[in-house]
N, C-alpha and C positions, 0 to 999 in steps of 0.2 A: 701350348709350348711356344716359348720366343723363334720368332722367327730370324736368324743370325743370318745374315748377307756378308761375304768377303770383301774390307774395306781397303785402302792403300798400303797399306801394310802386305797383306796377305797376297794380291795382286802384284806387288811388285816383288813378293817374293817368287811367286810363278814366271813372272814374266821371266828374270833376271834366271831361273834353273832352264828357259828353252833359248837362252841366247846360243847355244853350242849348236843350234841348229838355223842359227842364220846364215844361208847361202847356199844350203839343202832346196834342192829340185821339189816339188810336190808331183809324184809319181802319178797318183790316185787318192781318190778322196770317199771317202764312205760315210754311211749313216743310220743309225736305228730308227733318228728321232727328226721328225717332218721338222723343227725346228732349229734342228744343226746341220749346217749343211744342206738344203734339201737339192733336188734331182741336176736343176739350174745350176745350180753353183757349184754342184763336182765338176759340172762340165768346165764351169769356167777355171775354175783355180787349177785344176789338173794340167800340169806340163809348165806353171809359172814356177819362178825360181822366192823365195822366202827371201826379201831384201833386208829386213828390219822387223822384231818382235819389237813393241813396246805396249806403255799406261797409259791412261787417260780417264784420269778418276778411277771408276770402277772396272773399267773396260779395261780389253785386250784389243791388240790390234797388231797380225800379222800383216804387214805391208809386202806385198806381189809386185812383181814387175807394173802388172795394169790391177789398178785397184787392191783390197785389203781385205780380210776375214777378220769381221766385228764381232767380239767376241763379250759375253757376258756368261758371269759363272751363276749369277744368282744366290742361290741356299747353300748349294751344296756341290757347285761344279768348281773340276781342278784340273790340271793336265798332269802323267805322266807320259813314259815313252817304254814300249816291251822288254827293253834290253836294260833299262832302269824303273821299275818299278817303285812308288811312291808313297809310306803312308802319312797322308795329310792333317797335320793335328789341329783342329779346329777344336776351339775355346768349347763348342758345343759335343765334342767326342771327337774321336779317329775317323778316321775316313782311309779304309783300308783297299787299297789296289783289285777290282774285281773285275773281271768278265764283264760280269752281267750287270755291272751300271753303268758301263761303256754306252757312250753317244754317238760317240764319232770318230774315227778313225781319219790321218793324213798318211801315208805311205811317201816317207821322203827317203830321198837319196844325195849324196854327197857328191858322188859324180856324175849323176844321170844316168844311172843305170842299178839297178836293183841284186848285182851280184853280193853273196854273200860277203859282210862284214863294210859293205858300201849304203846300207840301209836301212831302216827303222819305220819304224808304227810308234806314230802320237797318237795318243788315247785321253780323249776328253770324257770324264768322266761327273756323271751327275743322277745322286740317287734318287734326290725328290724333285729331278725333271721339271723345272722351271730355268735352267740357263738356254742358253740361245746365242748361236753364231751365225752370220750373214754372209756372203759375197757382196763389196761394196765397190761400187766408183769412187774415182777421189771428191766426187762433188756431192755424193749422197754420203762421205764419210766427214766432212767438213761440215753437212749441215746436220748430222748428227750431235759432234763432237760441239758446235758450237750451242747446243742448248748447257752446256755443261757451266756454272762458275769456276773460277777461277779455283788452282789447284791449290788444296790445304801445304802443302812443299812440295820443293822439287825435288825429284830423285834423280837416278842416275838412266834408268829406262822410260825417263817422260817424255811423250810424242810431243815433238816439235811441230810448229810453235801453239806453246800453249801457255797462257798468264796464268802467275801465281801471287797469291793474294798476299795482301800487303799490310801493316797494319792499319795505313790510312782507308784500304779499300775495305779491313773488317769495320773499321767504324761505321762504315757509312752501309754494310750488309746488316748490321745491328741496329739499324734505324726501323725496327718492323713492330708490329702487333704481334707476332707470332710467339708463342715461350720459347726460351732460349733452346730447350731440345728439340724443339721442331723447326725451328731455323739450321741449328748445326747437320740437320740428317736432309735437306731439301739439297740435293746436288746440284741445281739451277742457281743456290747460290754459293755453295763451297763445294768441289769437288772434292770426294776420297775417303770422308767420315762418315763415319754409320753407328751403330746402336752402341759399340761395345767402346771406340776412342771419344766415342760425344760426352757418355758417362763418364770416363777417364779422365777428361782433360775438365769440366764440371767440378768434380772432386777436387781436383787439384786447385783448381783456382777458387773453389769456396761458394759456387753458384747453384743456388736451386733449380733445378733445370726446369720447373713450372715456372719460373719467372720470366717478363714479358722481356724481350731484347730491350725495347728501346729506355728502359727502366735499369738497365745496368748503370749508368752515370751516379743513380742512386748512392750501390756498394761502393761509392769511392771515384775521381778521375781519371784512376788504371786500371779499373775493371775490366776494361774490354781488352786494352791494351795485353793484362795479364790473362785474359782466356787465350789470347791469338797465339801467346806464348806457350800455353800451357796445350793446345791442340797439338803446336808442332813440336813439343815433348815427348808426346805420350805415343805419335807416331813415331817418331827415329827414335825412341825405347822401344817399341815393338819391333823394330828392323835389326836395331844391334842386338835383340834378345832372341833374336830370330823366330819370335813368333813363339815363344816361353809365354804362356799364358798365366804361369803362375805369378808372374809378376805386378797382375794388376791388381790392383788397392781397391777398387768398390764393385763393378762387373760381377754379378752372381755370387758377392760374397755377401757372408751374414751378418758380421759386425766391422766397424770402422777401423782400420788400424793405427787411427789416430786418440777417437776417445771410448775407444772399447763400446761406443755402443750400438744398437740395433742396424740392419741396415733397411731402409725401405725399398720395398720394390711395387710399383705402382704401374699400370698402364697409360702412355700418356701416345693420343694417336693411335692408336695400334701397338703399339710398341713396348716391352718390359721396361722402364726404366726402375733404375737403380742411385740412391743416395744417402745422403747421412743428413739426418733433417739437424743433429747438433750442429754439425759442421759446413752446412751448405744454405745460405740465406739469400 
């Protein structure tokens, strides 16, 4: 089974549904799972006030008075909150609001105090248990965030300050031995893209995704140019679609909707990849 990780798209749409809880107290803090939260870090986040949710590539990052809660969803991790319940439609199925794949719990409050209609439960949820959230300092969250490239675009909940790639800076990330899908999914050099907009924006610009980066110049002088274009397409289409997965053109479909034909799907890395060997050279 493909392993589907939540990319820029999906991330900033989480972030952007807990903005209404910026300025909310953290009451208490809970945990099922040794890797969200663990014992250390209720202690600490509990009684900090929630300054700023944002992105950061893949990340989440609740910002606290002192330090931040580092947050990764991985496979299968999402946030909602008790009083709104959420069901999360990921490209790979639903992801329906439960109890029992509850990680982690935040017990916030609006005014510092837990009276009724003043309070709420954020529920991190994650069914195949690979995400993971920390308590950080700001200098273990800096040297985090700094292994990261440069952001595929900016949004509107992008952690300040953070570079966003340019088209002179993709050229020169295109300078590699790597095939071009294994360059676009390495977030050390593009943050934000993963399995499902790497194929997407591939498609669009006509590129084999076995093909070696630095061998783009080949298909023409605006290859590269027109991939960088085509990445930040296929992203703010998924944003204004709001995450409408039926929208995408090669991603787990069967024939091209360009020349009706086959679509391959091949492992490259680890990874499902997905193309149209007519239309993609």
């Amino acid at each position: 089974m493909d392993i589907y990780i939540p990319e820029m798209p999906e991330v900033e749409t989480m972030v952007n549904r807990l903005q209404k809880f910026v300025g909310y107290g953290i009451v208490a803090a809970d945990s099922r799972d040794p890797r969200c939260i663990p014992g250390n870090d209720q202690m600490f986040v509990s009684g900090q006030t929630i300054q700023g949710i944002f992105r950061r590539g893949k990340f989440m990052i609740f910002m606290l008075d002192r330090g931040a809660i580092l947050c990764h969803n991985a496979m299968s991790g999402y946030w909602d909150w008790e009083s709104e319940r959420w069901t999360f439609d990921y490209v790979e199925g639903k992801r329906q609001s439960s109890d029992n794949d509850s990680r982690a719990l935040l017990l916030v409050s609006k005014f510092g105090t837990t009276l009724a209609g003043n309070s709420d439960n954020l529920l991190f949820h994650d069914t195949r248990k690979f995400g993971y959230m920390k308590y950080v300092y700001p200098e273990e969250l800096t040297k985090k965030l700094d292994t990261l490239g440069p952001e595929a675009d900016h949004t509107p909940n992008l952690y300040e300050p953070a570079e966003v790639m340019t088209p002179e800076k993709f050229e020169v990330v295109c300078n590699s031995k790597k095939s071009i899908k294994e360059l676009l999914l390495d977030q050390s050099k593009i943050a934000g893209v993963g399995n499902i907009y790497a194929a997407e924006a591939l498609w669009y610009a006509g590129i084999d995704p076995r093909r070696i980066a630095n061998t783009l110049p080949v298909l023409g002088p605006r290859s590269r140019f027109e991939l960088f274009l085509s990445i930040r397409s296929v992203l703010r289409q998924a944003l204004e679609r709001r995450l409408d997965y039926a929208g995408l053109k090669i991603y787990r479909r069967h024939t091209c909707p360009v020349c009706g034909g086959p679509v391959t799907a091949e492992d490259i890395k680890g990874r499902t990849t997905y193309w149209c060997s007519a239309c993609q050279n």
